[in-house]
C-alpha positions as CSV (number, residue, x, y, z in Angstrom):
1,X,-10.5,18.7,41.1
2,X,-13.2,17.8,38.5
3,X,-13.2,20.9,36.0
4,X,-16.5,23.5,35.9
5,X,-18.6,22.9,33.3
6,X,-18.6,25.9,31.1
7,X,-20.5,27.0,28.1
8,X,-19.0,30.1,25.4
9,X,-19.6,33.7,27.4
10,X,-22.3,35.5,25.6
11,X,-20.9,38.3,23.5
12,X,-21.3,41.7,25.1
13,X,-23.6,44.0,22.8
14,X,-21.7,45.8,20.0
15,X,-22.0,49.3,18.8
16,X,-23.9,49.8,15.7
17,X,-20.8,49.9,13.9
18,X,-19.3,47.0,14.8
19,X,-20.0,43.5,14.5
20,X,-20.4,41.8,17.4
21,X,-17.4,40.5,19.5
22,X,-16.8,36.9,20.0
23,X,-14.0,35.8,22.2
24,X,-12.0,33.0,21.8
25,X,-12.8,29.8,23.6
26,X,-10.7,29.0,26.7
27,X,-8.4,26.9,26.7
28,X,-6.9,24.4,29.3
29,X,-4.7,26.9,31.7
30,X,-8.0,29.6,31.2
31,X,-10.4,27.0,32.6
32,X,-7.9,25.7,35.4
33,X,-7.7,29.4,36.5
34,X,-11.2,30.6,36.0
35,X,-11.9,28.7,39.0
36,X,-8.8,29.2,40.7
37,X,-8.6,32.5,40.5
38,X,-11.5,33.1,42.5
39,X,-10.5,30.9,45.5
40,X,-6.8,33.0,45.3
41,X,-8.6,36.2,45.3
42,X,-11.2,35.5,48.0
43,X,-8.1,33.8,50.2
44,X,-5.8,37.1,49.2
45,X,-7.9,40.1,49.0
46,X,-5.2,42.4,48.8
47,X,-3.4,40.2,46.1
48,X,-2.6,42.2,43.2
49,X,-4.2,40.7,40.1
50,X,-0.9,40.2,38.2
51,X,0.7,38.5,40.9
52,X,-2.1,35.9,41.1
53,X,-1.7,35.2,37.2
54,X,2.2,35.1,38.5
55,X,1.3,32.5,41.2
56,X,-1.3,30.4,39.3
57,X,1.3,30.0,36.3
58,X,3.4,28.5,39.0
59,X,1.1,26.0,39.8
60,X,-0.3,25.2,36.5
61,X,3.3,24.4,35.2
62,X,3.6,22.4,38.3
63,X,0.6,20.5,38.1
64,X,1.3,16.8,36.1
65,X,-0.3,15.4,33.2
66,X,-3.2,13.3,34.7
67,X,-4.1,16.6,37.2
68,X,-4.2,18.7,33.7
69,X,-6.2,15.9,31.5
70,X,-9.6,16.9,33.3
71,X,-8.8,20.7,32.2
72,X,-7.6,19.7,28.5
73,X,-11.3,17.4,27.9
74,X,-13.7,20.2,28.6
75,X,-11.1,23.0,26.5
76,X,-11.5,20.6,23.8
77,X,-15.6,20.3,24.7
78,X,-15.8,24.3,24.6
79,X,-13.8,24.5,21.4
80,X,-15.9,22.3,19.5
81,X,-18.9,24.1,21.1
82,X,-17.8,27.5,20.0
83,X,-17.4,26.3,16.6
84,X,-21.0,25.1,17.0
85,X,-21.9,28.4,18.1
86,X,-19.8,30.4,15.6
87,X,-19.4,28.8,12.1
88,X,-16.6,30.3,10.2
89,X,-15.2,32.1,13.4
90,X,-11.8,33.6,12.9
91,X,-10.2,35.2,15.5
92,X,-9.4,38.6,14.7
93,X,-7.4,40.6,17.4
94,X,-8.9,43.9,18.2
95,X,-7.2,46.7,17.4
96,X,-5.5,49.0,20.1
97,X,-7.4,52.1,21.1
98,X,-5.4,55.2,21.8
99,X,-5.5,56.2,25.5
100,X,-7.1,59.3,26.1
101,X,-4.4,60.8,28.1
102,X,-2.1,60.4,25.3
103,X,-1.5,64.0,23.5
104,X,-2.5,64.2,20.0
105,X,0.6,63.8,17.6
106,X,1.1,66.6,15.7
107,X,2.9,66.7,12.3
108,X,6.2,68.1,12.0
109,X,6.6,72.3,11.0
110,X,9.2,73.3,9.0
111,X,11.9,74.7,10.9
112,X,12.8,78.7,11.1
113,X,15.3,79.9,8.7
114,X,18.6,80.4,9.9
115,X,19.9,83.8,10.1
116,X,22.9,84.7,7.8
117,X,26.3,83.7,9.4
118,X,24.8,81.0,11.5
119,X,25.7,77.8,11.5
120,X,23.3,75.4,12.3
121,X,23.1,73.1,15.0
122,X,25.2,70.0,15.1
123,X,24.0,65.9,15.9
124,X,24.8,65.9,20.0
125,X,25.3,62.3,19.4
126,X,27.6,62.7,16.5
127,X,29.4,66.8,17.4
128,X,28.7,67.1,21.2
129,X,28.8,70.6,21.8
130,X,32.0,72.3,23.3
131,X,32.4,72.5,26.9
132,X,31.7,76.1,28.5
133,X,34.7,78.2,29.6
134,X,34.7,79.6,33.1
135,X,37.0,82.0,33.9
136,X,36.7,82.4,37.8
137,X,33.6,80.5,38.5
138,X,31.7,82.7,36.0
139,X,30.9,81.5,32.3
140,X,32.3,83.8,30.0
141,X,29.7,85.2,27.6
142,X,30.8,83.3,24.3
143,X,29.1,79.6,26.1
144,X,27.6,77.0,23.6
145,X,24.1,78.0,22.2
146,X,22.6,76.1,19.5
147,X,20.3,77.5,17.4
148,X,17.3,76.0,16.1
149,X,17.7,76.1,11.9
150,X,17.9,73.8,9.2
151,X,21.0,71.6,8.4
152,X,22.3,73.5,5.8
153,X,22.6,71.4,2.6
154,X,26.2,69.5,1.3
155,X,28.4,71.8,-0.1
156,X,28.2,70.8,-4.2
157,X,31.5,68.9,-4.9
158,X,31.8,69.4,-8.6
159,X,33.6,66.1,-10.4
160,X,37.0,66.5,-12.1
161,X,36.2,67.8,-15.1
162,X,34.3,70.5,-14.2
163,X,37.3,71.5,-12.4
164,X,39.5,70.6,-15.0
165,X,37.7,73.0,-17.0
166,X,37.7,75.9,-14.8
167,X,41.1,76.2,-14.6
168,X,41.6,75.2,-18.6
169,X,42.8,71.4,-18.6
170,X,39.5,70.9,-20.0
171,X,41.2,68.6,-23.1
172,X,42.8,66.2,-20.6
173,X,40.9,63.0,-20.3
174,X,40.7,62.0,-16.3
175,X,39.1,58.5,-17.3
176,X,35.6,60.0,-16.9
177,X,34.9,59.0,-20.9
178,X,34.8,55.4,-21.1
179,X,35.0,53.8,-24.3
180,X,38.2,52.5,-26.1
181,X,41.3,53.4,-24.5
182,X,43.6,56.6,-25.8
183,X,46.5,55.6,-28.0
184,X,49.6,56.9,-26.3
185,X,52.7,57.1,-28.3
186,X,56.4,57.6,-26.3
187,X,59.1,59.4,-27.6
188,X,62.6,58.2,-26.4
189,X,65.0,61.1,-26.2
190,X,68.6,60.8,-25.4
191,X,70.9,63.9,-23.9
192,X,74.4,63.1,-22.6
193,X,73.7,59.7,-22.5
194,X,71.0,59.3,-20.7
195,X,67.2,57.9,-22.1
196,X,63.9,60.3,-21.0
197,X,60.9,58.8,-22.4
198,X,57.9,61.6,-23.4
199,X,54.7,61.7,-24.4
């Protein structure tokens, strides 16, 4: 097997836009299966393309070291050709184009308002919704439907001393104040003998 000798594919034209595409230059495996490939395919017409790659990395990996040496000399030749050929070459993957069968994504709307006394719709994932009743074979008419509105938004949970406030303990200190601790001064009272300590 002496390896083809091969010289850097001529870039295809470019747009106007565009600077011209250079590919990369092949290396070892590519010019093993350049040549390979073709025998597979004329030997297997049928042969679906990804099942010869399949096949030929078989035999690549399965090939020794003196078999591959041929193919690793004339990458090497071709590499230092290309950068010959193309000075400063950095290779630049291109950028995916999006398939024209793809639909357009569209940005999200804001959802509908939900009527008053609705609830909205809960996370399947986290609430699944409740199993329909069936009373003989027929669904009764009050069966799951979700309705499409907004979450509505987290009850506010006011802190302690706004309720503390509301219902007039507004002077007691729940720790929210930081700062130096309150002195607190006991009282010891005594009645029939027995001590109750008081604020």
């Amino acid at each position: 097997m002496h390896p083809p000798q091969h010289s850097a594919p001529p870039a295809p034209p470019a747009p106007p836009n565009e600077s011209p595409l250079v590919k990369r230059p092949m290396n070892a495996f590519m010019v093993w299966s350049s040549g390979e490939r073709k025998r597979m395919s004329a030997r297997h017409p049928k042969m679906h393309n990804s099942e010869i790659s399949r096949r030929l990395g078989e035999i690549w990996r399965g090939l020794g070291e003196d078999e591959r040496r041929p193919f690793r000399e004339e990458a090497k030749r071709l590499r230092a050709q290309h950068a010959i050929d193309y000075p400063g070459y950095k290779y630049a993957p291109r950028k995916k184009r999006k398939e024209r069968g793809e639909p357009p994504k569209v940005a999200p709307q804001a959802p509908l308002p939900c009527p008053p006394g609705s609830s909205p719709p809960r996370d399947p994932q986290l609430h699944p919704p409740p199993p329909p009743t069936h009373y003989n074979g027929f669904q009764d008419g009050y069966g799951y439907l979700p309705y499409p509105c907004p979450p509505r938004p987290e009850p506010f949970l006011p802190s302690v001393s706004d309720v503390s406030a509301l219902y007039g303990f507004g002077l007691y200190d729940y720790g929210e104040h930081r700062g130096a601790p309150q002195q607190v001064q006991y009282q010891t009272l005594e009645v029939d003998g027995t001590s109750f300590t008081d604020l």
